[in-house]
LUMFI-804687 format. One line per 8 residues: number of its first residue (from 1); for each residue x, y, z of N, C-alpha, C. Coordinates in steps of 0.1 Angstrom, whole numbers, plus 5000, padded with zeros to 4 digits. Atoms other than C-alpha are relative to their C-alpha. Example, Ala and Ser with C-alpha at 12.3 -4.5 7.8 and 13.67 -1.06 7.14 Angstrom:
BEGIN
1 = 5009 4988 5000 5123 4955 5078 5009 5012 5000 | 4991 4989 5000 5137 4989 5071 4992 5011 5008
//
This chain:
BEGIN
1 = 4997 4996 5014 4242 8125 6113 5006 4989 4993 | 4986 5013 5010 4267 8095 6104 4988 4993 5003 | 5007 5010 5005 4238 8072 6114 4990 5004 4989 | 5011 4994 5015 4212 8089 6087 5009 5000 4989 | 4989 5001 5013 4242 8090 6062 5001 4983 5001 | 4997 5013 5002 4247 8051 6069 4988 4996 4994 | 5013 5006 5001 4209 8049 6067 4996 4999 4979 | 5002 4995 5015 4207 8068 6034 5009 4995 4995
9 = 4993 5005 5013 4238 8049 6018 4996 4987 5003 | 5008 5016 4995 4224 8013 6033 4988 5000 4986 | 5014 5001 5013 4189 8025 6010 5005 5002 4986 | 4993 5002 5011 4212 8033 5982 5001 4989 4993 | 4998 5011 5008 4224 8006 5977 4993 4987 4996 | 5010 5002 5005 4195 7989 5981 4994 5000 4987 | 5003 4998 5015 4182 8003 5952 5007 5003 4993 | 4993 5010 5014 4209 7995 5930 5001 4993 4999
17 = 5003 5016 5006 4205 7962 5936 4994 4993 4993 | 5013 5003 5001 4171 7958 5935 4997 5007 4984 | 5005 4993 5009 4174 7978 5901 5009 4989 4995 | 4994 5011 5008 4204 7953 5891 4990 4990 4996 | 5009 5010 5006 4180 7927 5895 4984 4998 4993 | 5006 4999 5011 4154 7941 5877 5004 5003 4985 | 4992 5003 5014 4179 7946 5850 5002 4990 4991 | 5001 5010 5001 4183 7915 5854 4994 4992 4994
25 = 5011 5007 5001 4152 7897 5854 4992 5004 4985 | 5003 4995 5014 4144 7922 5823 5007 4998 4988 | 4994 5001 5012 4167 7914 5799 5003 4979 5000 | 5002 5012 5000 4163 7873 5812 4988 5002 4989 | 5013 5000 5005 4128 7884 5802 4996 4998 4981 | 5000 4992 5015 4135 7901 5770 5008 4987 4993 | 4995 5014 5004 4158 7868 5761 4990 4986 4997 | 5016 5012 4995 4128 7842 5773 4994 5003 4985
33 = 5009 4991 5008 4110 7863 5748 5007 4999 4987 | 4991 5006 5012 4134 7859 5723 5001 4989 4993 | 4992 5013 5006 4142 7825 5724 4983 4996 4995 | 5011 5005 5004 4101 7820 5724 4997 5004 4984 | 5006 4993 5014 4100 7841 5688 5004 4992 4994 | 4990 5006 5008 4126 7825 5674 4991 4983 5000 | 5004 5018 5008 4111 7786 5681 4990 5002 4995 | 5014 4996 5008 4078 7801 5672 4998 5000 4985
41 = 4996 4992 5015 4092 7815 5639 5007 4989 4995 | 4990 5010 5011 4117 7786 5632 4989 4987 4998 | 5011 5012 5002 4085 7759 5640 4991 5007 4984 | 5009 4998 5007 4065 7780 5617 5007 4995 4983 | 4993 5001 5010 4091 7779 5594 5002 4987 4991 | 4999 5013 5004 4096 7744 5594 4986 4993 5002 | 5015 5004 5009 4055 7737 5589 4999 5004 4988 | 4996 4994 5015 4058 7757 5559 5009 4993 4990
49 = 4995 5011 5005 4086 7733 5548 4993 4989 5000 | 5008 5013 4997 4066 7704 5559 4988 5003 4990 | 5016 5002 5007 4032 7717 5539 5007 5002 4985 | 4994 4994 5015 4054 7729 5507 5008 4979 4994 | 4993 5017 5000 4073 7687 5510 4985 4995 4998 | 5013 5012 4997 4037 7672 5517 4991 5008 4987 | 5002 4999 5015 4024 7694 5484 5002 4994 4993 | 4988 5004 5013 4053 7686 5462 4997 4984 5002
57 = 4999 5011 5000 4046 7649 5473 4987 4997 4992 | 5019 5001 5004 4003 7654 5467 5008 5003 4985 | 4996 4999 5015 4020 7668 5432 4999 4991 4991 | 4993 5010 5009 4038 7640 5424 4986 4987 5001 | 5010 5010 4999 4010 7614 5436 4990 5006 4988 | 5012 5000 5010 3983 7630 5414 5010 5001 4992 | 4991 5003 5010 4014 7630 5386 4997 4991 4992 | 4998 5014 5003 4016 7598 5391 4988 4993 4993
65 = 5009 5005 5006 3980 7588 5391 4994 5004 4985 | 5003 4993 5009 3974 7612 5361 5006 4986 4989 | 4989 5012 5008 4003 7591 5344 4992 4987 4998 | 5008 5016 5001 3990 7560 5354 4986 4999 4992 | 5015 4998 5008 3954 7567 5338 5003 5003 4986 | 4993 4998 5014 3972 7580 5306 5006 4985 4996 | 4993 5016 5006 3991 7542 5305 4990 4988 4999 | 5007 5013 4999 3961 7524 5312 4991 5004 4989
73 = 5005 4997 5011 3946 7543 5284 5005 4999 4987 | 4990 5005 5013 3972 7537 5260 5000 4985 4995 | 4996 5013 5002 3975 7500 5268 4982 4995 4997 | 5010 5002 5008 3935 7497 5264 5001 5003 4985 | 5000 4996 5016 3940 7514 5231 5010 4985 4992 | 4983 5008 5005 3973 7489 5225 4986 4986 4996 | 5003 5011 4998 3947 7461 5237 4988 4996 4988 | 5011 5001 5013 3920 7471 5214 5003 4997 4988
81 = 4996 5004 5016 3939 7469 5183 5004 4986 4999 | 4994 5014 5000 3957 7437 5193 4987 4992 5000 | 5012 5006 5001 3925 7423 5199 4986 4997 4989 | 5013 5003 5008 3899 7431 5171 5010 5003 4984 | 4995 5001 5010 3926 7435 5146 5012 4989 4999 | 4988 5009 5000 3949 7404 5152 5003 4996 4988 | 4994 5007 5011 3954 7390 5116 5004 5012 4992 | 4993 4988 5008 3963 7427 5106 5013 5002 5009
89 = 4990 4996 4990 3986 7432 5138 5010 4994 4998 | 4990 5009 5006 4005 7403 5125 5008 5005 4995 | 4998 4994 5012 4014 7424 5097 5011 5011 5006 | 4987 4991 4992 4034 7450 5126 5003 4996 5009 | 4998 5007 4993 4045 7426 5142 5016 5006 5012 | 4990 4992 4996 4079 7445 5150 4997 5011 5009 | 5004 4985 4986 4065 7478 5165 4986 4996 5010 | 5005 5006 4989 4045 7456 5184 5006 4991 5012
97 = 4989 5002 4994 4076 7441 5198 5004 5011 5010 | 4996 4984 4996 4089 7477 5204 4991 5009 5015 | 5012 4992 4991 4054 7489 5224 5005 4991 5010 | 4997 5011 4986 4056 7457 5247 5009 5004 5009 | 4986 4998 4992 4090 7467 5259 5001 5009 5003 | 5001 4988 4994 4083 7501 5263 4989 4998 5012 | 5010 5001 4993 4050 7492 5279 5008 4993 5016 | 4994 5002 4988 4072 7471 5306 5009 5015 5003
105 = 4994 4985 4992 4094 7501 5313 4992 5010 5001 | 5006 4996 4992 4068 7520 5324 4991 4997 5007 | 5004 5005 4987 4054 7498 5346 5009 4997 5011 | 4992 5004 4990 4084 7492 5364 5002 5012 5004 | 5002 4987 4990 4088 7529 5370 4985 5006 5007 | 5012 4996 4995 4052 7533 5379 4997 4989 5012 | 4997 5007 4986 4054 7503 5405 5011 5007 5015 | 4991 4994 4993 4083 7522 5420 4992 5000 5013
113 = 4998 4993 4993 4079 7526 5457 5002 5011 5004 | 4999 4986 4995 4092 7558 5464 5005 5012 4986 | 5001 4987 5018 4088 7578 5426 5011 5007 5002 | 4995 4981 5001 4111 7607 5420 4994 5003 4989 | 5005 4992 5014 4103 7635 5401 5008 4994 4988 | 4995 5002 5013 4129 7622 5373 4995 4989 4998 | 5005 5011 5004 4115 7590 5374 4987 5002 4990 | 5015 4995 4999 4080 7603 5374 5004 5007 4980
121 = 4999 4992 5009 4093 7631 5342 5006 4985 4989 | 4999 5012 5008 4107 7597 5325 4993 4994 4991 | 5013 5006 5008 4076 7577 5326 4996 5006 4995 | 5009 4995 5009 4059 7604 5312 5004 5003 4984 | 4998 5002 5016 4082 7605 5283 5002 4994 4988 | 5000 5007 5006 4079 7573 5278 4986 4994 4995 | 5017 5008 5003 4039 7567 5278 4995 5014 4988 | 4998 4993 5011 4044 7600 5252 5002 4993 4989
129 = 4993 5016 5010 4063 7579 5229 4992 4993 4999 | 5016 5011 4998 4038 7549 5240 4991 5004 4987 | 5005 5000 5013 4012 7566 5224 4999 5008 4987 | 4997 4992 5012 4031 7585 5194 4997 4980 4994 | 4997 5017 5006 4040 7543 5185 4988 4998 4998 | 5014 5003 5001 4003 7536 5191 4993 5005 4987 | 5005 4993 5011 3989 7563 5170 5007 4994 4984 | 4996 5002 5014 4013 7553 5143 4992 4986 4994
137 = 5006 5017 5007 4002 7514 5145 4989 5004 4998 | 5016 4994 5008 3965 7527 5144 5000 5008 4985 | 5002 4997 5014 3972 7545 5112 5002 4986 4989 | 4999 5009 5006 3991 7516 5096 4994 4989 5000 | 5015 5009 5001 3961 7491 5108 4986 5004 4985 | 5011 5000 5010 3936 7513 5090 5007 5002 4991 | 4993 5001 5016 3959 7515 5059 4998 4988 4996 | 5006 5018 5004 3956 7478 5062 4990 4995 4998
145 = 5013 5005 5001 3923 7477 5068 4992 5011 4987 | 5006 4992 5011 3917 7500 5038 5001 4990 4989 | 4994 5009 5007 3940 7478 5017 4990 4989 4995 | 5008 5015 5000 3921 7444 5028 4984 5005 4992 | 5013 4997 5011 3888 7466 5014 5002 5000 4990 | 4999 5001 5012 3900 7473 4986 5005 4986 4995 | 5002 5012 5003 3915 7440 4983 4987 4989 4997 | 5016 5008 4994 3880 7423 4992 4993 5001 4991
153 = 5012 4990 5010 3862 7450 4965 5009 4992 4987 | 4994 4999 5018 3891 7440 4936 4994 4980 5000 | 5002 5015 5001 3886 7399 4948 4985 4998 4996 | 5010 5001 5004 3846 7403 4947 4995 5000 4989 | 5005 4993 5018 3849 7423 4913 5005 4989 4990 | 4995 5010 5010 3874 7392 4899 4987 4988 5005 | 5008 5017 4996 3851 7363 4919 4986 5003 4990 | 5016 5000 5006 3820 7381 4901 5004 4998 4982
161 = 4996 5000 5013 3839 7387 4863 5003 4983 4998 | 4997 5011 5002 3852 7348 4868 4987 4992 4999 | 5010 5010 5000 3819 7331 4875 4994 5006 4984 | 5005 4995 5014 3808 7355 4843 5004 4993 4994 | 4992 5001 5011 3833 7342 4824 4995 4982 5002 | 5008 5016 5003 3823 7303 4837 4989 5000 4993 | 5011 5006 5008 3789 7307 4829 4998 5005 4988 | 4995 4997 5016 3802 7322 4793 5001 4989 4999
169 = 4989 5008 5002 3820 7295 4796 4994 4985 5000 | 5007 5005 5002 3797 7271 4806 4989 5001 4988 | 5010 5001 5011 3771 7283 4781 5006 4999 4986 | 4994 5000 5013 3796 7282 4752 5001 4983 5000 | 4997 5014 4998 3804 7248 4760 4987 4991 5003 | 5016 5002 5005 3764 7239 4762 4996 5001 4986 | 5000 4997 5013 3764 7258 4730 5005 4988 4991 | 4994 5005 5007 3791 7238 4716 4999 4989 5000
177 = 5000 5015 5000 3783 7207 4728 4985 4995 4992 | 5009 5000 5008 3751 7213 4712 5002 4998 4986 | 4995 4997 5006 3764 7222 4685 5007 4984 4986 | 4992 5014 5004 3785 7194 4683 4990 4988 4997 | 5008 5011 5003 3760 7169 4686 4991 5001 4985 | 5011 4995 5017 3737 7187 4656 5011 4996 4990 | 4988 5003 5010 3775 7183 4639 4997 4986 4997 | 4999 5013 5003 3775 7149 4648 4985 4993 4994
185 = 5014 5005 5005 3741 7140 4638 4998 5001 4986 | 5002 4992 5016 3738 7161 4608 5013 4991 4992 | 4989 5003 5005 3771 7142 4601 4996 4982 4989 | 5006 5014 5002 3750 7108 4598 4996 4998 4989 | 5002 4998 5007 3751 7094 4566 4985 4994 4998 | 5014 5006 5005 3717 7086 4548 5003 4987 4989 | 4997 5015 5006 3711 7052 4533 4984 4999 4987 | 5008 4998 5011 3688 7052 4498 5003 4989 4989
193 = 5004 5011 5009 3679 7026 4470 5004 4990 5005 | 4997 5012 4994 3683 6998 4496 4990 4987 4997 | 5005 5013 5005 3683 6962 4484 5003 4990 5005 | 4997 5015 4993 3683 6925 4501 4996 4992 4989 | 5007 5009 5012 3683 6899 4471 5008 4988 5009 | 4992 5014 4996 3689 6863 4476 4999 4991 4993 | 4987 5006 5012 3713 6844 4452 5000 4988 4999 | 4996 5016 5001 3712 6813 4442 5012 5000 4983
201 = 4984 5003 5010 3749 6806 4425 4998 4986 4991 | 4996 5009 5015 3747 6785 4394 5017 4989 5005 | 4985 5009 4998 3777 6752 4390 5010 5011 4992 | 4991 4992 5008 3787 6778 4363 5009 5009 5004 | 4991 4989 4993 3794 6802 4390 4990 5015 4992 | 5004 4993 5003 3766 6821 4375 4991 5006 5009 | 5006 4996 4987 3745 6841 4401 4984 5000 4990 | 5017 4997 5007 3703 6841 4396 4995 5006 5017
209 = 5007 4996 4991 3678 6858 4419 4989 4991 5005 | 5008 5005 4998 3658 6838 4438 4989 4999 5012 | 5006 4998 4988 3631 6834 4467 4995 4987 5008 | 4996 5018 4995 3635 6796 4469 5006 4998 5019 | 4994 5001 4988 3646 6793 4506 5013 4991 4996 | 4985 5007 5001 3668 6759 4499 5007 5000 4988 | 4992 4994 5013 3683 6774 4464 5008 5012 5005 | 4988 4983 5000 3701 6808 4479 5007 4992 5013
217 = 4980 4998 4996 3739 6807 4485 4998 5009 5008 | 4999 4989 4994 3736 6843 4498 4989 5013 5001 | 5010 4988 5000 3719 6872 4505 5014 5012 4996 | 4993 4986 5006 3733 6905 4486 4995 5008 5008 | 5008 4991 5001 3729 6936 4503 5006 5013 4991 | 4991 4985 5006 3735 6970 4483 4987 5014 5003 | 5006 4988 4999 3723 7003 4493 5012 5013 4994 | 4990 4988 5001 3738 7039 4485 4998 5010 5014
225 = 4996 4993 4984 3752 7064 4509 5004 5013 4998 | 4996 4986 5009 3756 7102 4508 4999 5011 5017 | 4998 4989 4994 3762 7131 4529 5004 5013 4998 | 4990 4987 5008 3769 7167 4521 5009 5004 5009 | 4990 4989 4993 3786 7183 4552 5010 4987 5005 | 4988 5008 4991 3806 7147 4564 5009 5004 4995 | 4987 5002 5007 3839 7151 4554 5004 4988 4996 | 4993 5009 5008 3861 7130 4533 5007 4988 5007
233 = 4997 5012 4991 3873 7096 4551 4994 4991 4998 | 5007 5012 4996 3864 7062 4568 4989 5004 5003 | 5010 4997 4994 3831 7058 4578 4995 4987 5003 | 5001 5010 5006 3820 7029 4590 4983 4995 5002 | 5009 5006 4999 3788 7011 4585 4997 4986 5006 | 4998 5010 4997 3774 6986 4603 4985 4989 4999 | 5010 5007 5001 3747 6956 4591 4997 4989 5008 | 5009 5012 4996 3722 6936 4607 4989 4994 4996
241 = 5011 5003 5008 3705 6910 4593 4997 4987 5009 | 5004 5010 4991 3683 6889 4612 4990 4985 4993 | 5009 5012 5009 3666 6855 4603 4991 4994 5003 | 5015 5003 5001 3629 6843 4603 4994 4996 5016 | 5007 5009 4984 3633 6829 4641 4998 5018 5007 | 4996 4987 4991 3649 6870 4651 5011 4997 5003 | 4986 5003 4994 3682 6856 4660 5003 5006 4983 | 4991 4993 5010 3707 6880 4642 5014 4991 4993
249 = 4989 5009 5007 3733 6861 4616 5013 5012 5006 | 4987 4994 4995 3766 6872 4633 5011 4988 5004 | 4988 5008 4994 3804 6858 4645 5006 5004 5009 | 4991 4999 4986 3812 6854 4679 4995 5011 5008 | 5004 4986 4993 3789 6879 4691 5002 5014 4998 | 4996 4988 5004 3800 6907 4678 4988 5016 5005 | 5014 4992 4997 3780 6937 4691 5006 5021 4998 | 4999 4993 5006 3781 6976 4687 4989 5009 5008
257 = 5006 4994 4994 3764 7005 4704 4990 5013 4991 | 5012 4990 5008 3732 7018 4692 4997 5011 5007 | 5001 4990 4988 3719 7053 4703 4990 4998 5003 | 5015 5002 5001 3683 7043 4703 4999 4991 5012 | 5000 5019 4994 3688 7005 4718 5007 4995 5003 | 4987 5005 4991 3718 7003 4732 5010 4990 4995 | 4989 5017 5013 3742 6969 4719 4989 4995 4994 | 5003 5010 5009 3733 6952 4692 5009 4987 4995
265 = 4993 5012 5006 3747 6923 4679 4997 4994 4984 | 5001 4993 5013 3757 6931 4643 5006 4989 4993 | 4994 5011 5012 3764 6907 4612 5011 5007 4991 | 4989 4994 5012 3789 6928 4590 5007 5018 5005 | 4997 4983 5001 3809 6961 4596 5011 5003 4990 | 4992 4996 5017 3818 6976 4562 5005 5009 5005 | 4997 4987 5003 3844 7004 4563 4999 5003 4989 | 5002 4995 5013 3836 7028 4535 5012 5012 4997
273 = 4995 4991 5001 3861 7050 4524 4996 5014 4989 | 5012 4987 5006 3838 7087 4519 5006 5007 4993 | 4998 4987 5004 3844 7114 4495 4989 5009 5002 | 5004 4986 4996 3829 7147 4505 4991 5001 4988 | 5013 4994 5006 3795 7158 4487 4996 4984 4987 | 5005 5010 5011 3794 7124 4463 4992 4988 5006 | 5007 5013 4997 3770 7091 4467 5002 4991 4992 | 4990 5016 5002 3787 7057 4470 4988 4990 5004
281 = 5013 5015 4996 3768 7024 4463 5010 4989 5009 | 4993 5011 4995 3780 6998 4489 4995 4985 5000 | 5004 5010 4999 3776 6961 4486 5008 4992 5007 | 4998 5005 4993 3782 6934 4507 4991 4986 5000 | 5006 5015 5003 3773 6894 4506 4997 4996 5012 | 5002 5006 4984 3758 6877 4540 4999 4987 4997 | 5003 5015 5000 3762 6839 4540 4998 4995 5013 | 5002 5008 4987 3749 6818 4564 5002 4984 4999
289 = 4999 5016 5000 3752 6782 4548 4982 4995 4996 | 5011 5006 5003 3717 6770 4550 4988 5011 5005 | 5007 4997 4989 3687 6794 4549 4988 4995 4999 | 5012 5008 4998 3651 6788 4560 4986 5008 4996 | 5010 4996 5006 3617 6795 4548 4997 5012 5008 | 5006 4988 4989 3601 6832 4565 5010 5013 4987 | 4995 4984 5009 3616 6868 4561 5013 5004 5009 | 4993 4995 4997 3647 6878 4563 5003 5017 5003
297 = 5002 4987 4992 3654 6913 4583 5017 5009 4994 | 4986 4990 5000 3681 6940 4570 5000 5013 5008 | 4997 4991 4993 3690 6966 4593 5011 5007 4998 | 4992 4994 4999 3715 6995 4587 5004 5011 5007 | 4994 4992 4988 3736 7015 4611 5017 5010 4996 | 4992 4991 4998 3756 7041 4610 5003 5021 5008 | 4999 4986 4989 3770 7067 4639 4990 4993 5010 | 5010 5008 4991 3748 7045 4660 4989 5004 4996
305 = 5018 4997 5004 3715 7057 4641 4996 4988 4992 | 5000 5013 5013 3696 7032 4620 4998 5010 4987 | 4995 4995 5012 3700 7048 4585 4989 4994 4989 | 5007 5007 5009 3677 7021 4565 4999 4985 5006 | 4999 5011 4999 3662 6988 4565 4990 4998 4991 | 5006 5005 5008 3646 6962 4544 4999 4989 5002 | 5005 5013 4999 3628 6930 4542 5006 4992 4989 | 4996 5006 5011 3638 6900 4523 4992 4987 5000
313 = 5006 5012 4998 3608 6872 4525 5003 4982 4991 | 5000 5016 5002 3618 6833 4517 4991 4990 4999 | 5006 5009 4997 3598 6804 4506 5001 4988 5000
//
């Protein structure tokens, strides 16, 4: 009986051991089990951080490149104007200072290495701005380039009314020179009842007409002279009288510009002092000393026209 009682508390305790260490092994288990949830759950946890960082990073990269295509579209724009409007750009030369310097500060945040978001929210406020500046110089270009049309349109409308006004101006002065010359022509007096006598002086001092060659002292000439529109003044006349060889009686060469014939080489220049609308007789004596048998030649000039002439034959 006591061995079956040893036997039965011997298997007893047995199986409370054998249950401890399934208590055991089961609440190891249920721990094991535990600690697997937890790195399970804390890994998953921290992929989840890891794909939400490697987002937020893809974010900021396309940001960036967004950004960056926005600056390189600005500074095209910037480059266009500088480029096909340079002698107007001149003109904003200041907020073209201004862009430049903004344009480097956001390339030096867009070179950045390792961006932040404030960086990143920065440059974007500054390639904003960028092209508010831009837009503005593109208005004040085409204001300029409106300006320079209408400048261009008012210079065309003066360059076209000036050349008007030359070839008025020209043709008045064609006119007048016309004009003028008909003045000066029509000015030319006329020469009427012209006479060549030739004198033979008496001891008395008495004058006779003669046609004697070696009896004349002088040759007379007298003609009259008239004009209606000359005015009142000098005028002067100028005679040529030539002798039987063609050699003109003159001193010292004396010569005078014909309009016809160019110099002449003139015997006498009478100034006449003209009155306005009346006809003046002028005379004048030509001595030569000794003349010779033939025909003596009178030529008169005045304004460079010839005016009159007359023969005076010798024998």
């Amino acid at each position: 009986m006591n061995e079956q009682n040893t036997i039965s508390n011997e298997k007893t305790s047995q199986i409370k051991e054998l249950r401890t260490k399934n208590y055991t092994i089961l609440v190891l288990l249920i721990a094991l089990v535990g600690t697997w949830a937890y790195l399970i759950w804390d890994k998953s946890k921290s992929d989840d951080k890891i794909e939400i960082q490697a987002a937020q990073i893809q974010a900021m990269d396309a940001d960036k490149v967004a950004l960056q295509e926005e600056f390189d579209q600005a500074v095209r724009r910037m480059d266009s104007l500088t480029n096909t409007n340079s002698s107007l750009a001149n003109q904003v030369s200041e907020q073209q200072r201004d862009i430049e310097a903004q344009k480097a500060a956001i390339k030096k945040i867009l070179n950045e290495k390792n961006i932040t978001k404030s960086s990143l929210e920065q440059a974007r406020g500054l390639v904003s701005e960028l092209n508010g500046k831009i837009a503005s110089l593109e208005n004040q270009i085409a204001l300029l380039k409106q300006e320079n049309l209408e400048l261009t349109a008012a210079n065309t409308s003066l360059q076209g009314e000036k050349e008007g006004l030359e070839q008025d101006l020209s043709a008045t002065k064609t006119k007048n020179a016309a004009l003028s010359e008909k003045v000066d022509i029509a000015s030319t007096f006329s020469a009427s009842s012209i006479h060549i006598s030739s004198i033979d002086i008496k001891p008395s001092g008495k004058e006779k007409t003669t046609t004697t060659a070696k009896r004349v002292d002088k040759l007379l000439v007298r003609f009259d002279i008239e004009n209606r529109i000359a005015p009142s003044g000098p005028a002067d006349m100028y005679l040529i009288v030539t002798d039987p060889s063609g050699k003109t009686i003159t001193e010292n060469g004396m010569m005078f510009n014909s309009r016809e014939e160019g110099k002449r080489a003139y015997t006498a220049l009478i100034p006449v002092n003209y009155e306005k609308g009346t006809r003046q007789t002028v005379e004048f004596p030509v001595r030569e000393g000794q003349y010779s048998k033939g025909t003596y030649r009178l030529e008169i000039f005045h304004n460079g026209f010839k005016i009159g002439e007359r023969n005076c034959p010798l024998k």
